[in-house]
C-alpha positions in Angstrom: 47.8 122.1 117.9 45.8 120.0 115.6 46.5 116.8 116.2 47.7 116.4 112.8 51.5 115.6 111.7 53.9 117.4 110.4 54.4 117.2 105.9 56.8 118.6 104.0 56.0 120.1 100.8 57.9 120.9 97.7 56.8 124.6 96.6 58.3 127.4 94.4 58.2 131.0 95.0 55.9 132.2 92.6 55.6 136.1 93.0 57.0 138.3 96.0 55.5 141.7 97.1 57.3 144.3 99.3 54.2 145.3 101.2 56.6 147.6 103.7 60.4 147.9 104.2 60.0 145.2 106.5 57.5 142.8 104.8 56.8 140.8 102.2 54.1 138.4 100.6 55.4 135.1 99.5 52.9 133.8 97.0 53.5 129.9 96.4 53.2 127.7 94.1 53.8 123.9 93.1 51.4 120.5 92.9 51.5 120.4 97.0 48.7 122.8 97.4 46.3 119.7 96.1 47.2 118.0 99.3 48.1 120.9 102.0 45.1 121.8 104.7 44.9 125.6 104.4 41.9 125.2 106.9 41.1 128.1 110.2 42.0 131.4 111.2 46.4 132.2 111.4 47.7 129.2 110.0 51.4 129.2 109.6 53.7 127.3 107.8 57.7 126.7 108.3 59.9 127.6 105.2 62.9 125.6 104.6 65.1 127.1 102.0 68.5 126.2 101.1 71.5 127.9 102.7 73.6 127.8 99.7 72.5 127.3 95.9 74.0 124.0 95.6 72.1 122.1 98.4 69.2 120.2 97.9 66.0 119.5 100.0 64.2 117.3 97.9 65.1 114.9 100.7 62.2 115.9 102.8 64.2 115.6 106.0 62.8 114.7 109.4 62.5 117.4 112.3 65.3 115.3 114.0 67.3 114.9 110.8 67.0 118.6 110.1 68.2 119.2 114.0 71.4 116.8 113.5 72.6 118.5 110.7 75.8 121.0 111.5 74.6 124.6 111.5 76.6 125.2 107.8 74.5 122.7 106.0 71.1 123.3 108.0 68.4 125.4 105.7 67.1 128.5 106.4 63.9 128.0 108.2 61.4 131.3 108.6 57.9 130.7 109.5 54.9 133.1 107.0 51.4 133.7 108.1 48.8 132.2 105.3 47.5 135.5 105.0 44.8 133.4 102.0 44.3 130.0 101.0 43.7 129.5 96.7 44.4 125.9 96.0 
């Protein structure tokens, strides 16, 4: 742990690669990477995407408000590698 707080950022998916049948680069993009610490070796970042195409996050929910929510409206959450770092 680093000490430092948890931020949410609002990205885009800007390209996707099928590397293998059972992975894939995510390449983001969006005005967050001015302000994101892609600092040190296996950095990881959570992934919150919407569970249906009508929901929103530009919310930036809390860890606790995220938690509350029923399972139906809570967004997908998968957690990527920063495999490299281009702001």
């Amino acid at each position: 742990m680093t000490g430092r707080p948890a931020r949410l950022f609002s990205a885009h998916v800007g390209r996707t690669t099928q590397l293998t049948p059972h992975l894939i680069r995510v390449t983001l993009r969006g005005d967050f990477l001015t302000a994101f610490v892609g600092d040190g070796p296996d950095r990881q970042i959570e992934l919150l995407m919407p569970r249906h195409p009508a929901q929103s996050l530009d919310a930036s929910p809390t860890p606790r408000q995220l938690r509350e929510l029923p399972d139906a409206e809570r967004p997908v959450m998968r957690t990527y590698t920063i495999r490299s770092y281009d702001p």
